[in-house]
ZAMARGU-4260 file (C-alpha; in steps of 0.2 Angstrom, whole numbers, plus 5000, padded with zeros to 4 digits):
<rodrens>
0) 5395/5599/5396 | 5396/5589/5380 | 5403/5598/5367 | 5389/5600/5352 | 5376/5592/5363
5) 5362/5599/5375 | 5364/5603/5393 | 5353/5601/5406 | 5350/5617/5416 | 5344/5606/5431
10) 5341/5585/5432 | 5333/5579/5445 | 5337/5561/5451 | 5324/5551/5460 | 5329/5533/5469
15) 5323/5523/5484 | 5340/5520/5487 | 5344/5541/5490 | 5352/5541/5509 | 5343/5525/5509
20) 5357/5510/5509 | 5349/5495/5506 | 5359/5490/5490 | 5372/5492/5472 | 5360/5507/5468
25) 5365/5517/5482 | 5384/5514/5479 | 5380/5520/5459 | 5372/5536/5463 | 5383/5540/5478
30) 5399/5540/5469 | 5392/5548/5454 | 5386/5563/5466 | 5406/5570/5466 | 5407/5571/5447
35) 5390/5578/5443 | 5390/5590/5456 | 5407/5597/5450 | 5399/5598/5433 | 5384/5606/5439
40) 5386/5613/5455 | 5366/5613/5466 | 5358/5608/5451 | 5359/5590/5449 | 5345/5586/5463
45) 5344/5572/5472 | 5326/5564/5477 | 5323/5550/5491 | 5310/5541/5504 | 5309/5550/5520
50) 5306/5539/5535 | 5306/5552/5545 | 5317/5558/5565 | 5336/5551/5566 | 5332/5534/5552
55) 5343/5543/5537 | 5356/5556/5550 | 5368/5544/5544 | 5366/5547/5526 | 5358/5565/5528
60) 5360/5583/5534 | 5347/5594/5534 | 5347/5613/5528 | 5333/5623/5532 | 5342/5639/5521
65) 5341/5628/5506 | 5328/5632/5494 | 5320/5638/5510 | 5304/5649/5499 | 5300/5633/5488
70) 5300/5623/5503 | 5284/5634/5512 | 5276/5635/5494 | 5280/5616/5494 | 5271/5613/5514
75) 5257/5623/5507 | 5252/5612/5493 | 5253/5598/5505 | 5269/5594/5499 | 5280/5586/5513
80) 5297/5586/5511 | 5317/5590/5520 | 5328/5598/5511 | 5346/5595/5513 | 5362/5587/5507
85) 5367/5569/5506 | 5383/5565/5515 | 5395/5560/5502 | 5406/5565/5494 | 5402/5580/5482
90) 5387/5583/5495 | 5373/5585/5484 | 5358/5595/5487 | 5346/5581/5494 | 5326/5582/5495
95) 5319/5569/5505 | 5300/5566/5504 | 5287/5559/5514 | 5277/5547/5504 | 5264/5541/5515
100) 5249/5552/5515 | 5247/5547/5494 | 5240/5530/5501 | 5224/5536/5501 | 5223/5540/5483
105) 5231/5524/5479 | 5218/5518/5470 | 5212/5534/5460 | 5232/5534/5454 | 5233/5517/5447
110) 5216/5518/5438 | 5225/5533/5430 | 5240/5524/5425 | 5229/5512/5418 | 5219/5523/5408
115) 5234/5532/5400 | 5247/5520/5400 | 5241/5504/5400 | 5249/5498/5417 | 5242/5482/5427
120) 5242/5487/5446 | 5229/5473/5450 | 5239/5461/5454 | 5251/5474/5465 | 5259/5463/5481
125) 5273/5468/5492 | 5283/5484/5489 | 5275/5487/5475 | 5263/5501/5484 | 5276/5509/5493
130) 5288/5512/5478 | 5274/5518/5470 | 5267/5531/5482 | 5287/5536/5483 | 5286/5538/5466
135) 5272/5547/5465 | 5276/5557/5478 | 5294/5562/5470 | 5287/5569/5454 | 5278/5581/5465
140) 5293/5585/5470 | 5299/5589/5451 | 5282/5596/5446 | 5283/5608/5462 | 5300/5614/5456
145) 5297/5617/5441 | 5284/5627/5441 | 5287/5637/5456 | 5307/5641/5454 | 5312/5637/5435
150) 5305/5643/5418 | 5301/5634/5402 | 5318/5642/5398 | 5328/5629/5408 | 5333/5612/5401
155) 5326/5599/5412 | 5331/5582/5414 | 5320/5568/5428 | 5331/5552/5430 | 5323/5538/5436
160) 5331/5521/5443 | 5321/5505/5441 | 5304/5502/5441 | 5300/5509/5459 | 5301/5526/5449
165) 5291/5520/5433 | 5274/5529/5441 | 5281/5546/5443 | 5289/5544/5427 | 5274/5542/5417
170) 5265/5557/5426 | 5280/5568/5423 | 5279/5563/5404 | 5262/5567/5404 | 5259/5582/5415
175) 5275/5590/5410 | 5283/5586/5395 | 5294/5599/5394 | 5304/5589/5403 | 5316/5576/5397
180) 5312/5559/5406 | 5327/5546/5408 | 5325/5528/5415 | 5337/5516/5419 | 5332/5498/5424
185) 5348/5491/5432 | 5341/5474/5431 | 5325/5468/5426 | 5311/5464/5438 | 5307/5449/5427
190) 5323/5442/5421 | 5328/5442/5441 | 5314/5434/5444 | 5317/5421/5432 | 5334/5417/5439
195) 5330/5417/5456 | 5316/5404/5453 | 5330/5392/5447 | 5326/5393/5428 | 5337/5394/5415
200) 5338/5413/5409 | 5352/5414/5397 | 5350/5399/5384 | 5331/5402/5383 | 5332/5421/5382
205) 5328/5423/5366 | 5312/5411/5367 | 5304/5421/5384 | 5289/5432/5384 | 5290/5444/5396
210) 5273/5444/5398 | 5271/5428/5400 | 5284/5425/5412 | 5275/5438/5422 | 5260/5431/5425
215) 5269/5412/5427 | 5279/5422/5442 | 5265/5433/5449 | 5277/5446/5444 | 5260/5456/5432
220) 5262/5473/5440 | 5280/5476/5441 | 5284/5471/5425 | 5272/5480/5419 | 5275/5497/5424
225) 5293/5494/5419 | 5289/5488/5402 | 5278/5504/5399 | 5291/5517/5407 | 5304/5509/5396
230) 5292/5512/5381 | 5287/5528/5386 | 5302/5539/5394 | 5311/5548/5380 | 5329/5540/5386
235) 5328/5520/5390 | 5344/5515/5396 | 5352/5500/5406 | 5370/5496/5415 | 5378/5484/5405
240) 5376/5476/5389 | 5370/5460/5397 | 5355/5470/5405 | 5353/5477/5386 | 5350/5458/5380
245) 5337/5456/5394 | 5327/5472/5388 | 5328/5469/5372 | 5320/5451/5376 | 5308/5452/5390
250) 5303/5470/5389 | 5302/5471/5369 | 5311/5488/5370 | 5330/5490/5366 | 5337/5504/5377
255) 5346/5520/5371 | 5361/5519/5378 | 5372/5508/5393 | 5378/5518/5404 | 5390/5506/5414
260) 5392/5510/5432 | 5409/5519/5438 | 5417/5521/5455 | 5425/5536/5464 | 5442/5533/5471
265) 5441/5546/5486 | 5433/5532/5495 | 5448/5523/5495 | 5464/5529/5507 | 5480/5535/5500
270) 5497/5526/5505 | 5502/5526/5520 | 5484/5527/5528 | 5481/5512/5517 | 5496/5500/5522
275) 5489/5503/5540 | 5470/5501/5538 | 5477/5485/5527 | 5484/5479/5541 | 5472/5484/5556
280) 5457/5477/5543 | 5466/5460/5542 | 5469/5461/5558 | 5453/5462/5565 | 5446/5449/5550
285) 5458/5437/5560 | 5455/5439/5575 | 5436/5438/5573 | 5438/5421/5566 | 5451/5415/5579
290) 5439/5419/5594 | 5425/5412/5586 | 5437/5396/5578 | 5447/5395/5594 | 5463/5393/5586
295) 5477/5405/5584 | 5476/5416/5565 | 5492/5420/5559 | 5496/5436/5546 | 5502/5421/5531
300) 5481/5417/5534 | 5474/5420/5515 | 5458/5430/5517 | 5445/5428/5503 | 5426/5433/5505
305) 5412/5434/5493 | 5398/5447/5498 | 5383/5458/5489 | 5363/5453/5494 | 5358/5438/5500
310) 5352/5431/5482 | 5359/5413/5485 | 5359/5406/5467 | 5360/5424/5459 | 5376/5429/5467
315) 5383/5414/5466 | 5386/5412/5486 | 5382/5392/5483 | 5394/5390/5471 | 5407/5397/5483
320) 5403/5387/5497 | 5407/5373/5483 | 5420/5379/5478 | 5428/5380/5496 | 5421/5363/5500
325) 5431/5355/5487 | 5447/5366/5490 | 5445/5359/5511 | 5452/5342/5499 | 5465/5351/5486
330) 5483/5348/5486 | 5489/5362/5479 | 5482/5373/5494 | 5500/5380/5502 | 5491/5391/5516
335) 5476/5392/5527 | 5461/5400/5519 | 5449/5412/5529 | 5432/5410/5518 | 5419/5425/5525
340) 5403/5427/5518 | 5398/5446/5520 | 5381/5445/5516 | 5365/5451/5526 | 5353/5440/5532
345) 5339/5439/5544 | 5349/5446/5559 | 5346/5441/5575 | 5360/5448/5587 | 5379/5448/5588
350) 5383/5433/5598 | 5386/5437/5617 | 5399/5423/5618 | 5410/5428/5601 | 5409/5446/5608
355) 5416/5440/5628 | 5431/5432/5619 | 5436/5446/5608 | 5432/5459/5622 | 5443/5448/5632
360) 5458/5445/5622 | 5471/5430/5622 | 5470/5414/5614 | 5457/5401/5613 | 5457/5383/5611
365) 5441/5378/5610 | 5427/5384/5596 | 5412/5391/5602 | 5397/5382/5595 | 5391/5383/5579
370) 5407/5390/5572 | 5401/5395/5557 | 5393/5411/5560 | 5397/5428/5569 | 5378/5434/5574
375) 5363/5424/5578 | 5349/5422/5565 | 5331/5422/5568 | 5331/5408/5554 | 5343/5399/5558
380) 5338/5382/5555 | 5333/5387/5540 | 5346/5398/5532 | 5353/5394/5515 | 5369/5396/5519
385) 5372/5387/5535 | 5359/5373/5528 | 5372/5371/5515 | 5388/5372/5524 | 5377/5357/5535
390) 5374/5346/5521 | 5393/5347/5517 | 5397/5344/5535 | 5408/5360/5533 | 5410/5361/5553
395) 5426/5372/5554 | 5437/5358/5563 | 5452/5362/5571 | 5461/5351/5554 | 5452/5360/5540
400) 5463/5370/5530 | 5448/5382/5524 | 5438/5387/5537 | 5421/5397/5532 | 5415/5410/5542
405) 5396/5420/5537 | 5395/5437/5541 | 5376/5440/5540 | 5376/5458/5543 | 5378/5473/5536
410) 5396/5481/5539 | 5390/5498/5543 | 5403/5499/5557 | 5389/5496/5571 | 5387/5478/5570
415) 5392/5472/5586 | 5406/5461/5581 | 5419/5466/5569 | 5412/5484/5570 | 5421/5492/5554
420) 5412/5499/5538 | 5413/5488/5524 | 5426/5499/5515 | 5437/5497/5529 | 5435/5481/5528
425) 5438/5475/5510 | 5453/5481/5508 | 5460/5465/5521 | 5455/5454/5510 | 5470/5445/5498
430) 5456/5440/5484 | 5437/5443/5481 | 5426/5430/5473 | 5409/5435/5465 | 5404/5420/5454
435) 5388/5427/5450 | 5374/5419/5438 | 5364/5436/5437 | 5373/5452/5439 | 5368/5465/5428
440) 5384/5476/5433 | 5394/5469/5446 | 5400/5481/5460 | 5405/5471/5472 | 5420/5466/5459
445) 5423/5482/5454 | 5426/5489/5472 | 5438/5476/5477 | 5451/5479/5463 | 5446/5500/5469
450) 5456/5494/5484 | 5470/5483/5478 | 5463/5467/5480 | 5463/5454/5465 | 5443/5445/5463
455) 5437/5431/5454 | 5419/5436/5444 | 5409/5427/5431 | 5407/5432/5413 | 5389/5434/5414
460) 5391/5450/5425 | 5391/5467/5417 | 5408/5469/5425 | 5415/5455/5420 | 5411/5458/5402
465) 5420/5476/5405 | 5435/5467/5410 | 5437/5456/5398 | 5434/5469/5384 | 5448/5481/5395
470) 5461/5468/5396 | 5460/5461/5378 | 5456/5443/5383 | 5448/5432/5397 | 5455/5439/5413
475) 5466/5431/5424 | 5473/5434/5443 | 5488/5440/5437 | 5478/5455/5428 | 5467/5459/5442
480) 5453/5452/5441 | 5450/5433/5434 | 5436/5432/5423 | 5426/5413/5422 | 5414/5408/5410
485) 5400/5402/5415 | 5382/5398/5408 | 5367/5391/5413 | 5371/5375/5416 | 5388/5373/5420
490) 5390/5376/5439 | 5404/5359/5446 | 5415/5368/5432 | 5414/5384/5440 | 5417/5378/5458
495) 5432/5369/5450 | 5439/5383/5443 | 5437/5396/5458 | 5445/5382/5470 | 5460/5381/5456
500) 5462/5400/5456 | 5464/5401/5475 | 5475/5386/5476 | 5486/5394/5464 | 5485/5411/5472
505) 5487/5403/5491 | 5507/5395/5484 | 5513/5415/5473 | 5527/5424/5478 | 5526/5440/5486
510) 5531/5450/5469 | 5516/5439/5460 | 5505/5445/5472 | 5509/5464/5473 | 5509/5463/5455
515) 5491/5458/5454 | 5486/5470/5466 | 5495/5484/5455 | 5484/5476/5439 | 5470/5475/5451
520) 5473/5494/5455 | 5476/5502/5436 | 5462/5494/5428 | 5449/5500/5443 | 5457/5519/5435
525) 5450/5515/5420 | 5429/5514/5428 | 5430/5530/5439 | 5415/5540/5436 | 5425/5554/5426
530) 5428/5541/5413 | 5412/5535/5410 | 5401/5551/5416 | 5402/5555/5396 | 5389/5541/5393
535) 5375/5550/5402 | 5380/5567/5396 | 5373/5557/5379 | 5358/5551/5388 | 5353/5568/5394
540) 5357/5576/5377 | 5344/5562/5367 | 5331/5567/5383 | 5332/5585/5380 | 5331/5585/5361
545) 5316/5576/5362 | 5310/5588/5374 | 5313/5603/5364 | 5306/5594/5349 | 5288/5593/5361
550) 5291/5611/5365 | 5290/5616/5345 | 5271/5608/5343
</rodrens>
């Protein structure tokens, strides 16, 4: 692999989010899987949750011919698990475990990581069990391998991602540390807790304690057994250097290396399947809003969306909503402006009444009620976004030039109303606006400009900073991707400067704009995965050296 460095043999890579979309983390290990496993073909091994019958047939493809001996030596140890590969592309080799049966030793494995490690599970809540019985439960996995199918010849590598792997972590380093351990935390459990409680995280930074913070945010026990993987794995890393300020901070423990997250561009269509799913994407996006608007939407409509988890502050959907109230009163604004909000909420069901219109066709005239959103929520008199779209009296009227339309679903292709994935979808879209306050990385960003389409992000996301270093200066639309400063405190400016950017956009020539997307386009080349892949060949180098160094005592 890397010239002068060591070479894993085999790594093993444990996630909650294997064949398990839920969020970024999926999209970072599922577009990694191509340029691994052409490095190391069946030997980069992918661990996840199984939830068992049809739940992951989406995502996964079972093969009973796959390590078929291990897997009976595996079911006699009381080991449950299906082996298979993960349907992306590259096709990994997939183990999916069942974690459930470890409950009932819950209480025997945190007194463990107490005694050796130091970690406080007493004040576990939530998903704090379950990620830590899938944790457990994937070291088994490794443990069971290992000592049934390799030799202390091989050069192992166990990756895990975030906290939710910290326990099986620490028993690998312990039970066999003839293993290299890697961790990567792709955002802090503390330093997103403290954003999402409304504080300000990045002027104080330097005067937090993590541990206190912990216990002010009943956060103990997942800060906990991240701080003591971080401090314990032999390869600490983060995504961005961002993240790397946070650990240094709140987890007293500056990482080894950033590994930034890349993207692989088979995902995106090659000319002229593009030019038609452009155009079929857009003209689904419009008509979705013009059945639910009751007005006709023509191809000139400018189409912009934010999306990502529905972290209202940390992803910066409130500042959007602002920034499209005060671009309803703008000018400049030379076209209509489509505003979607892709991001999931508590999902009810796609509205019977949006659904008659669009399976009927033709032209409305009236809106349906409550034109704001495509699918019913079950908290819908309590949802953030809607409450604020309320308080602005943002009701969609026939003579609003920016209408804003929430999608609170995920685009998987099944959702009852637009029915197309998400990647078919984003590429309709003329801009993308991510003004985030926390991102560690930034995906969302990343794959817009993947498919051609210019986005507005923040400078305190991972991605941002990367931009800005790429292009030489703070981005702007024309390059590709417009790059705003923003701090703790500076929010109306923000709004002010998103509502300029697509007032500008909405009044460009047709060559400015295919321009941008060409900008957009070349520097989304520059963060594929073959690019950037190098970083972890030095994390898994610095894992194994110190594994070999155990190996000699």
């Amino acid at each position: 692999m890397g010239k002068g460095k060591l070479s894993p043999d085999y790594v093993f890579e444990s996630s909650w989010e294997v064949c398990n979309k839920v969020g970024g983390i999926y999209t970072v290990l599922s577009t990694r899987a191509k340029t691994l496993q052409g490095m190391m073909r069946d030997r980069i091994i992918f661990i996840g949750p199984d939830f068992g019958g049809e739940v992951q047939s989406e995502y996964f493809s079972e093969d009973t011919s796959l390590f078929a001996e291990w897997r009976g030596k595996a079911a006699e140890s009381g080991l449950h698990v299906r082996v298979g590969r993960w349907l992306v592309p590259g096709e990994p080799v997939t183990v999916l475990v069942d974690f459930k049966p470890y409950y009932s030793g819950k209480n025997e494995l945190y007194a463990w990581l107490w005694e050796h490690y130091g970690v406080d599970s007493l004040h576990a809540y939530g998903d704090y069990d379950e990620a830590s019985m899938f944790s457990y439960a994937a070291a088994l996995v490794v443990e069971s391998f290992y000592n049934n199918c390799l030799t202390e010849a091989d050069r192992v590598v166990y990756h895990g991602n975030e906290w939710m792997t910290g326990l099986g972590l620490l028993y690998i380093n312990n039970r066999l540390p003839q293993i290299g351990t890697l961790f990567t935390t792709h955002a802090t459990s503390i330093g997103r807790s403290i954003a999402g409680n409304m504080k300000p995280l990045y002027d104080y930074l330097f005067a937090y304690n993590g541990d206190q913070m912990a216990g002010e945010l009943n956060m103990q026990s997942k800060h906990s057994i991240e701080k003591q993987t971080a401090w314990h794995v032999d390869c600490f890393t983060t995504v961005s250097e961002i993240t790397a300020n946070e650990c240094r901070e709140l987890l007293d423990k500056p990482v080894d290396f950033v590994l930034p997250n890349g993207f692989d561009n088979s995902f995106v269509p090659s000319e002229p399947l593009f030019a038609e799913k452009r155009r079929l994407a857009r003209r689904r996006l419009l008509d979705v809003a013009g059945a639910l608007l009751g007005e006709r939407m023509d191809d000139d409509t400018l189409i912009v969306s934010t999306s990502g988890r529905y972290e209202f502050r940390n992803k910066g959907v409130d500042v959007y909503i602002e920034a499209m109230n005060r671009l309803l009163r703008d000018k400049e604004l030379g076209k209509k402006v489509v505003a979607f909000i892709e991001v999931p909420g508590w999902v009810g069901e796609p509205r019977k009444d949006l659904q008659e219109r669009l399976a009927g066709g033709g032209d409305y005239n009236t809106p349906l009620d409550v034109p704001q959103v495509t699918h019913w929520l079950h908290n819908i008199s309590h949802d953030q976004v809607l409450d604020m779209l309320k308080y602005y009296n943002m009701q969609n009227r026939r003579e609003d030039p920016v209408k804003v339309i929430f999608l609170p679903c995920y685009l998987d292709g099944h959702d009852g109303i637009l029915n197309m994935s998400y990647y078919d979808i984003i590429l309709g879209n003329d801009l993308c606006i991510y003004p985030s306050y926390y991102e560690p990385w930034g995906y969302t960003p990343l794959e817009a400009i993947a498919f051609k389409v210019p986005c507005i992000t923040t400078d305190l996301s991972g991605f941002g900073l990367w931009a800005n270093s790429r292009i030489g200066h703070y981005g702007e639309l024309a390059d590709g991707v417009k790059v705003i400063h923003r701090t703790d405190y500076n929010y109306s400016e923000v709004a002010d400067s998103i509502k300029d950017a697509v007032a500008e956009y909405s009044n460009w020539t047709e060559e400015q704009r295919v321009a941008a997307r060409a900008n957009a386009d070349a520097l989304s080349k520059q963060a594929l995965w073959s690019e950037f892949i190098k970083y972890y060949l030095d994390a898994y180098d610095m894992a194994l050296a110190k594994a070999e160094e155990r190996k000699k005592k």
